[in-house]
C-alpha positions, 0 to 999 in steps of 0.5 A: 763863614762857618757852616754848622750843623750840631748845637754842639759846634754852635754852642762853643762857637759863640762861646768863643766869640763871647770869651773875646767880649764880642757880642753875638746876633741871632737871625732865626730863619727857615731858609729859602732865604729872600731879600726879606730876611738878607735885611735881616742880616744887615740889621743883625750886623748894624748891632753886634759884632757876630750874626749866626743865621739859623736855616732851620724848617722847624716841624713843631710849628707845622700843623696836620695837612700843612706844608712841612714837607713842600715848603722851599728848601736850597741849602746851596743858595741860602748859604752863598746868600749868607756868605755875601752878607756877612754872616759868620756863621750858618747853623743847619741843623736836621730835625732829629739834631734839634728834637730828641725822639723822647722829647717831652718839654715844650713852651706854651703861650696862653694870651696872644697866641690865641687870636689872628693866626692862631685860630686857623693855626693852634699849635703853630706859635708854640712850635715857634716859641719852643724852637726860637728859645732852643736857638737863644739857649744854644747860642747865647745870643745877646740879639735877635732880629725877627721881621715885621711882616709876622707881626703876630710872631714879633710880639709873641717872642717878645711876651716870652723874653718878657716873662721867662726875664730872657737876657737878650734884645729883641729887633724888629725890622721893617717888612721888605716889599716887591715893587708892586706892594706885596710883602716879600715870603717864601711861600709866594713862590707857590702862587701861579701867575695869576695867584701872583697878581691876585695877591696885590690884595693884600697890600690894596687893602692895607692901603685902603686902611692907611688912607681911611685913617688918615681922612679921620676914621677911627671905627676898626668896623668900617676899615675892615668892611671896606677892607674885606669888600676889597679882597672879595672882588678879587677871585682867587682870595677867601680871608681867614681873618682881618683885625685892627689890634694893639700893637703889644698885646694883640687884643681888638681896639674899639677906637683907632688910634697910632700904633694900632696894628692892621693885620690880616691872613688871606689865602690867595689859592691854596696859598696862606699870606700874611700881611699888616701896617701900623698906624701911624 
């Protein structure tokens, strides 16, 4: 497994791997890798011949007063976790590898950015968008898998690839969950024991938005009340935001209906948690 750190050496890697008409995956991470993103992996291997995981804490997608400078970092771990997966080869690059001091291009997206997380968060997907288009440049990827759990992310790549007519397969994998429901991330890692079982709210109240549709409600209103009253029970919880949307463009649904994405954000302490289901 190569461990690389310049866009150079990836570049020609991958360059490499295409001249011997081997196809290549691209699985964008920020490290502190967790059984979330190792199904990642495996879902890269199952559709190409080549998997470059990136470990990458991106700054542009941090916004003032966020957790850059906290969020888990173990290089160590993430590469053995790859190796074992069998990953061909580890990008790390530093910041200042990815970013030019004088940089003065970066992608903007206007529409699906603009709701859910990017209310509380403005800035944050066009930090994702310029650092994951940077990855697909500098590997060529013909693939690229993102995870579920950030819903509003997955369908934001995939208006970009969409738009700029991006040569490359986008593959959405199912979220990857602990055994009482909550949704595996890096960031549980901040919660407190308390905070940990607190945060089961999350998926209670995606239960209750599975079990009401299935009775035959189709008001998004109710769903969401019964939701939010949920959540409010539970101490440590204040929600940022709970919608009932279409899955592709992420604009509110009057009317229930399948695929209609379930999302909500809550903080759990100090601790942002996304989570979501789709109606099926």
């Amino acid at each position: 497994m190569n461990i690389v750190r310049t866009k150079e050496e990836i570049s020609e890697i991958c360059r490499k791997w295409h001249s011997e008409n081997l196809t290549v995956a691209i699985v964008p991470t920020m490290g502190y890798l967790h059984e979330g993103h190792l199904s990642l992996i495996r879902l890269a291997r199952q559709n190409a011949d080549r998997v470059v995981v990136s470990v990458f804490v991106n700054p542009t997608q941090f916004g003032p007063g966020e957790d850059f400078e906290t969020y888990p970092r173990d290089e160590a771990r993430d590469t053995d976790l790859c190796r074992k997966e069998g990953a061909d080869a580890v990008f790390m690059p530093a910041p200042a590898e990815m970013y030019r001091s004088d940089k003065s291009v970066s992608l903007m997206e206007n529409r699906l950015s603009k709701v859910m997380c990017g209310m509380s968060r403005p800035t944050h997907f066009n930090g994702v968008l310029t650092v994951v288009c940077k990855l697909f440049n500098i590997t060529g990827a013909d693939c690229a898998v993102f995870g579920m759990k950030d819903a509003q992310q997955l369908a934001i790549i995939k208006r970009m690839v969409r738009d700029l007519d991006m040569p490359i397969k986008i593959i959405p994998a199912p979220i990857v969950r602990e055994s009482d429901g909550l949704a595996k991330s890096s960031r549980n890692t901040y919660l407190s024991a308390e905070e940990r079982k607190d945060a089961v709210c999350l998926r209670r109240a995606l239960d209750i938005a599975e079990s009401e549709w299935k009775s035959g409600e189709k008001n998004p209103d109710e769903i969401i009340h019964k939701m939010a009253d949920l959540i409010k029970s539970v101490r440590s919880a204040d929600i940022d935001y709970i919608s009932a949307v279409d899955s592709d463009t992420l604009e509110a649904v009057k009317e229930l209906r399948p695929g209609t994405l379930v999302a909500l954000a809550v903080k759990i302490g100090t601790t942002r948690l996304i989570d979501n289901t789709v109606l099926s």
